[in-house]
Residue frames relative to the residue before (quaternion, step in Angstrom):
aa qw qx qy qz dx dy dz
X 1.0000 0.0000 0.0000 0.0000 0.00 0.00 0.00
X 0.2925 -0.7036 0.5894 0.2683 3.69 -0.69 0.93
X 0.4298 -0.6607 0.5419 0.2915 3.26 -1.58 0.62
X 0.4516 -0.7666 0.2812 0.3597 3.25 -0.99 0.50
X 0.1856 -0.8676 0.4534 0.0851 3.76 -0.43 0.82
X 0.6384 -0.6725 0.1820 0.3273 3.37 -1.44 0.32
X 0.5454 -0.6147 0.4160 0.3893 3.97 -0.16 1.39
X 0.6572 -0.5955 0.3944 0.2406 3.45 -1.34 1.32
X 0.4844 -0.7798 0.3502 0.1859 3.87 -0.56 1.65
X 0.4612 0.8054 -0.3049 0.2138 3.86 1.39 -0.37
X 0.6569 0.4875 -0.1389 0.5582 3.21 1.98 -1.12
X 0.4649 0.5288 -0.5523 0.4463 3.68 1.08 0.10
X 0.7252 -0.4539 0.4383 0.2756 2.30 -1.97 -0.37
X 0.6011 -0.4825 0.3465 0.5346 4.09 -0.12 0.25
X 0.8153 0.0651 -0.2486 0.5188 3.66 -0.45 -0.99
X 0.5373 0.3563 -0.5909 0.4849 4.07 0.00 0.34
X 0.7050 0.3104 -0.4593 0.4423 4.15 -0.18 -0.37
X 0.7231 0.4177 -0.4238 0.3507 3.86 0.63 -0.10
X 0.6374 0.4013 -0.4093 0.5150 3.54 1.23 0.72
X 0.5146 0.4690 -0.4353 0.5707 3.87 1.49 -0.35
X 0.6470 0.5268 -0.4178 0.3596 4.18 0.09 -0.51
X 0.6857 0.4650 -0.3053 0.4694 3.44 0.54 -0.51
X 0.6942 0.5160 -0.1645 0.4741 3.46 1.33 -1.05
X 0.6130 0.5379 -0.3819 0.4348 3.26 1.48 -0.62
X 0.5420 0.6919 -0.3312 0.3432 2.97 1.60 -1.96
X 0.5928 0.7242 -0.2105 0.2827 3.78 0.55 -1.66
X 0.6973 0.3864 -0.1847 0.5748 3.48 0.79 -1.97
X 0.6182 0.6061 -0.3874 0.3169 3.67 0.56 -1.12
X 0.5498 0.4500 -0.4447 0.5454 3.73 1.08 -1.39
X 0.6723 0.6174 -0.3707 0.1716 3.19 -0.38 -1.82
X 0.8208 0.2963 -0.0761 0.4824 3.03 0.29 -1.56
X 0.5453 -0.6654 0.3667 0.3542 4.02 1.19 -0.03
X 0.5493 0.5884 -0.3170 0.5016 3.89 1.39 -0.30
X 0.4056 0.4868 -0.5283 0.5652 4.04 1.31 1.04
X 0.7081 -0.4474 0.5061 0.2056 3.37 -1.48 1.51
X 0.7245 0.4749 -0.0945 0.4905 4.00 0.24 0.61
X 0.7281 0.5867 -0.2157 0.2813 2.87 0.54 -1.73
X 0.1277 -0.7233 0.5470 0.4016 3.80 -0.60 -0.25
X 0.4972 -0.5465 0.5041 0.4473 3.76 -1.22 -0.17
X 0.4715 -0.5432 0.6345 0.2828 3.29 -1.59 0.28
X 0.1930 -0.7495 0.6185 0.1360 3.63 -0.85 0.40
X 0.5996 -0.5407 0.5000 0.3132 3.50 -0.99 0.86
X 0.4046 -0.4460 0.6990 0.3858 3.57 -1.76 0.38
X 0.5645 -0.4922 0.6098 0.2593 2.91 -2.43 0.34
X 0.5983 -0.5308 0.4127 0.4359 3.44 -0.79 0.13
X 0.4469 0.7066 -0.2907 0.4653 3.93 1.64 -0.21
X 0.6722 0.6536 -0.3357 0.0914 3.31 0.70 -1.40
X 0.4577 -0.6380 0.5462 0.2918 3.30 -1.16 1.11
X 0.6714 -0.4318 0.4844 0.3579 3.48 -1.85 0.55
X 0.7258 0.3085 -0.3753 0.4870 3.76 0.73 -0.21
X 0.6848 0.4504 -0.3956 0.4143 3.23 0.73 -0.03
X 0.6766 0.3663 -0.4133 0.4871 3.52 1.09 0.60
X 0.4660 0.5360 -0.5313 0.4619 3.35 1.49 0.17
X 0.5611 0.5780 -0.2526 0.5359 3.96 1.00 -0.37
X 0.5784 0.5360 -0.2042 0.5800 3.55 1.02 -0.34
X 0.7499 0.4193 -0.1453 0.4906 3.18 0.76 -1.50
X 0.6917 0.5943 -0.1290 0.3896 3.46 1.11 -0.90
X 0.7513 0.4079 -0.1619 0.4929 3.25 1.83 -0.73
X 0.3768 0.6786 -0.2758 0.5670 2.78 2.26 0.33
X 0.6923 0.2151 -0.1669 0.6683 3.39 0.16 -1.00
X 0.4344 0.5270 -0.5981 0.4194 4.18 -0.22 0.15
X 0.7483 0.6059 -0.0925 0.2536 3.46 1.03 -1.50
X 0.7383 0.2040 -0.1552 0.6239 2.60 1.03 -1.02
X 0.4506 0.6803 -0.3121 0.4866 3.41 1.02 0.39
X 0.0380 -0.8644 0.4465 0.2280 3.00 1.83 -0.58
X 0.4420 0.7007 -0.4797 0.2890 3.86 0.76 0.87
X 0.7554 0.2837 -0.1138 0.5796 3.80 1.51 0.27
């Protein structure tokens, strides 16, 4: 099921698409569905405590927009 995301910003108006574009831009990293982006893969049902501290880290890198 796709999720539902934010409809392409060209057909607004000018100063309402220059404050939705940045916001779309944002959810796209975040969530991995930006041209670019890679996906996050789930842990295994195995995962070591460092391997969700690594998990946890490539999360907040993200939306952190530091990685």
């Amino acid at each position: 099921m796709r999720k539902p995301a934010i409809p392409v910003t060209s057909s607004l108006p000018l100063d309402i698409a220059q404050v939705v574009e940045p916001l779309k831009q944002n959810v796209e990293l975040i969530t991995g569905a930006r041209p670019g982006s890679t996906a996050i893969s789930p842990l295994a049902t195995t995962a070591t405590l460092d391997d969700v501290i690594t998990q946890v880290n490539l999360i907040l890198s993200r939306i952190n927009r530091s990685g």
